[in-house]
N, C-alpha and C positions, 0 to 999 in steps of 0.2 A: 667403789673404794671401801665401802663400809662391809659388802659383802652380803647387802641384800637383795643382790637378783646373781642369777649364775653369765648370764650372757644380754648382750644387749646390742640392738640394730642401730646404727646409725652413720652419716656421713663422718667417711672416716677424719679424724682433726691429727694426723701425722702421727709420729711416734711419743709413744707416752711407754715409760719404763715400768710400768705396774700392768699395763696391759698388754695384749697378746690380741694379732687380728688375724682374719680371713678374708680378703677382696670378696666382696660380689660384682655384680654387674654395676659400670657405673650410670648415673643418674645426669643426663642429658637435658641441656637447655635447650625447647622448642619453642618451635613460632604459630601459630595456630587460626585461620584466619577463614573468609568466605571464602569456598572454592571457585566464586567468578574473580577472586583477587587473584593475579599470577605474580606471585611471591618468590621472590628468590629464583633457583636453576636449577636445575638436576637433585632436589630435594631438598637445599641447604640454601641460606642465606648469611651473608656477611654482616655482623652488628654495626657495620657502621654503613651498610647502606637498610636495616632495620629502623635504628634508629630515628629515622625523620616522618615513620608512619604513626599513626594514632594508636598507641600501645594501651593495652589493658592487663594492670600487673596487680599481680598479687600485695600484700603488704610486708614490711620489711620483717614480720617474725617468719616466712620460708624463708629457708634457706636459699632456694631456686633465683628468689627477690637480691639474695644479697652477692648471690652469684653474678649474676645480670650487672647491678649497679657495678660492680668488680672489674668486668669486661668491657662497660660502657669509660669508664676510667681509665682503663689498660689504653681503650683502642681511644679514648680521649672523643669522645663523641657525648653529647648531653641528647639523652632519651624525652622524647617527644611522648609524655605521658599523660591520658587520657582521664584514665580512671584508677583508681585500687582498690582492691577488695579483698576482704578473708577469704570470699565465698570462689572458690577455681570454678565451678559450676555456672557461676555468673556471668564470669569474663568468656567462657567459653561460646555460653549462648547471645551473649555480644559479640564475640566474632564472629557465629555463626551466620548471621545476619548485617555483615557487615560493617558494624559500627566500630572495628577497629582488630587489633593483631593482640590476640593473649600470650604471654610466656607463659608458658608452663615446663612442669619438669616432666622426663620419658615416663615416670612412672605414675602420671594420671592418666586415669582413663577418659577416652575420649571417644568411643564407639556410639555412643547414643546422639553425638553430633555430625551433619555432613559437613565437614572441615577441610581443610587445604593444612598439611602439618609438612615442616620443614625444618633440618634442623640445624641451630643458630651454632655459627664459627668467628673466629676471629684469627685473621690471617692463615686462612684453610686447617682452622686446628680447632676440635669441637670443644665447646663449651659446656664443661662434666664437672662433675664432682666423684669420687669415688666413695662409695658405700660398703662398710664392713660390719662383720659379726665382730664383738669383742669382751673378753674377758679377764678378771683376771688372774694371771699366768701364778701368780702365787697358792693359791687355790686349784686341786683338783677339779675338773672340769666332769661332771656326772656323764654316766651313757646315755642317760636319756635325753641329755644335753647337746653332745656330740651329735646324735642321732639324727635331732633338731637340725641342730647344722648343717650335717648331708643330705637332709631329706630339703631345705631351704635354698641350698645351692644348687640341687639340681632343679628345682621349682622353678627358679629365677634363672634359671638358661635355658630353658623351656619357653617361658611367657613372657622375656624380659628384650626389648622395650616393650612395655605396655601398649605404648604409645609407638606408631614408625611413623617417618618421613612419608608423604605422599606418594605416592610412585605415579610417574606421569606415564598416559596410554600414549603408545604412538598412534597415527593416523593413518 
């Protein structure tokens, strides 16, 4: 608003009449857990049968955190939580090992864990947030800017989710 950045990334917060947006890929609530856990069905888990496992959440300054408590509300179910931490790194290598199911959002990486990842619905409808580029529209917007832009959206539909749902092997 003051005019000191040209564009800026963030979970979109609806229409605001000074800015101007661009969807990206939304930002997906996962479940993240030991792969001898058989979590959920077909990749996905419902929050309200989540809910009664030993969770490990992040703290309420993610956004992901306050997404979660949101759903847990909506679907009227109280989250069986374990732990919380800043640290996403932490909770994951506690899942890894068992000691409970991390929420995370699509967009942490989770490759350097072997994980069981599934991801969380409430009444078959996923748990997201949508994420946009935004500016504002009263102000020309620079080429180098735009550029930024194109070059960001095709980036992120390239590599986006970061993070996927497990894909179970058949037998």
């Amino acid at each position: 608003e003051r005019g000191e950045v040209h564009i800026g990334i963030r979970h979109d917060q609806g229409v605001n009449p000074w800015f101007e947006s661009f969807a990206l890929p939304s930002d997906d609530v996962l479940a993240a857990c030991a792969r001898t856990l058989r979590l959920g069905r077909d990749g996905i888990i419902d929050i309200v049968s989540l809910a009664s496992h030993p969770l490990l959440l992040l703290d309420s300054g993610y956004s992901v955190r306050r997404l979660f408590n949101a759903a847990c509300r909506v679907a009227d179910v109280e989250p069986n939580i374990l732990l919380e931490s800043r640290a996403p790194h932490t909770l994951l290598a506690l899942a890894e090992v068992g000691q409970g199911v991390a929420i995370i959002p699509s967009l942490q990486r989770t490759d350097r864990y072997k994980l069981q990842i599934v991801r969380v619905m409430h009444r078959r409808k996923p748990i997201q947030e949508r994420v946009a580029i935004q500016w504002d529209k009263r102000r020309p917007l620079p080429s180098y800017a735009e550029s930024f832009c194109d070059a960001l959206v095709d980036y992120m539909h390239e590599v986006l989710p970061i993070t996927h749902p497990t894909e179970r092997k058949l037998h």
